[in-house]
C-alpha positions as CSV (number, residue, x, y, z in Angstrom):
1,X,36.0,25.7,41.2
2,X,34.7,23.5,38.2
3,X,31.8,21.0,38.7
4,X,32.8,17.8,38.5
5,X,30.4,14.7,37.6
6,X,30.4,11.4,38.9
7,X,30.5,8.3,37.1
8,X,27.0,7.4,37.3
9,X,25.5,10.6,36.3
10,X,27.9,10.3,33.2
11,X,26.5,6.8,32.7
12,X,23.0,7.8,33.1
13,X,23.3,10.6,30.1
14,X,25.1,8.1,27.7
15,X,22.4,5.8,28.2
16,X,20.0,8.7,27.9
17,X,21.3,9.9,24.7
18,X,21.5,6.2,23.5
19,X,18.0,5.5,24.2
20,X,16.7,8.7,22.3
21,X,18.8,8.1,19.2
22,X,17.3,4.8,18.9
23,X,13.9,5.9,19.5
24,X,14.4,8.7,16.9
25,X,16.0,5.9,14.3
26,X,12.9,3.7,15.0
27,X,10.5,6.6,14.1
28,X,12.3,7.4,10.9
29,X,12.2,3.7,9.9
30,X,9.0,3.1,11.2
31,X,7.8,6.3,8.7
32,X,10.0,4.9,5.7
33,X,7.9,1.4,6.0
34,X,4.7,3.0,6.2
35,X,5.3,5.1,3.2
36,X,6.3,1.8,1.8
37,X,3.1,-0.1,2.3
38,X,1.2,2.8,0.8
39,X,2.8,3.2,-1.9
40,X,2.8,-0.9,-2.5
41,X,-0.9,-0.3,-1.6
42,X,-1.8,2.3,-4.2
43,X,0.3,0.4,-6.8
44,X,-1.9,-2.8,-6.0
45,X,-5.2,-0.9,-6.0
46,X,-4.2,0.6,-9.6
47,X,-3.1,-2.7,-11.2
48,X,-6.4,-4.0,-9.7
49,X,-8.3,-0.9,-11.3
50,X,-6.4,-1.5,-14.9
51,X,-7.0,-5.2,-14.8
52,X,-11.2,-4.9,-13.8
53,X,-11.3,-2.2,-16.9
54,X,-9.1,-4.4,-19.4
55,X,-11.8,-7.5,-17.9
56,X,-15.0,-5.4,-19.0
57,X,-13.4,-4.1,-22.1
58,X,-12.7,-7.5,-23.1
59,X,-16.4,-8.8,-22.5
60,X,-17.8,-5.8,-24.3
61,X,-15.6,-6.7,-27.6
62,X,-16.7,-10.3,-27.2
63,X,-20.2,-9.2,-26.7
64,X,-20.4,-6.6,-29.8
65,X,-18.3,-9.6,-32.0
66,X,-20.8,-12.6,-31.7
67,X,-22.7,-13.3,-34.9
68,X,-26.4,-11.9,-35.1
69,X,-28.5,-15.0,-34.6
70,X,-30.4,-15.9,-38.0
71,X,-33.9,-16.0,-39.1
72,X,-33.6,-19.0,-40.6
């Protein structure tokens, strides 16, 4: 004789497998937005980095261009 199940056991694993697909979905989103910010985060740091380097190179130009003060 086949097992039959009840209503409420059917219930309980549609909720069951509801509740584990959406805890799966929120870890592969949560992963996708922390890839995110790190990437944003390493993109910032660079720009940062290029923008300190173009900075000093600037004052070193300015500094080897300034007339030699004269004797006079």
């Amino acid at each position: 004789m086949a097992e039959r199940l009840s209503r409420v056991e059917i219930f309980k694993d549609a909720a069951q497998d509801i509740v584990e697909s959406g805890a799966s979905t929120v870890g592969e989103v949560a992963s996708i937005i922390t890839g995110a910010v790190r990437d944003v985060a390493t993109a910032v740091g660079g720009f940062a980095t290029d923008a300190f380097e173009i900075r000093d190179g600037m004052r070193t130009a300015a500094r080897d261009n300034e007339p030699e003060p004269s004797d006079d």
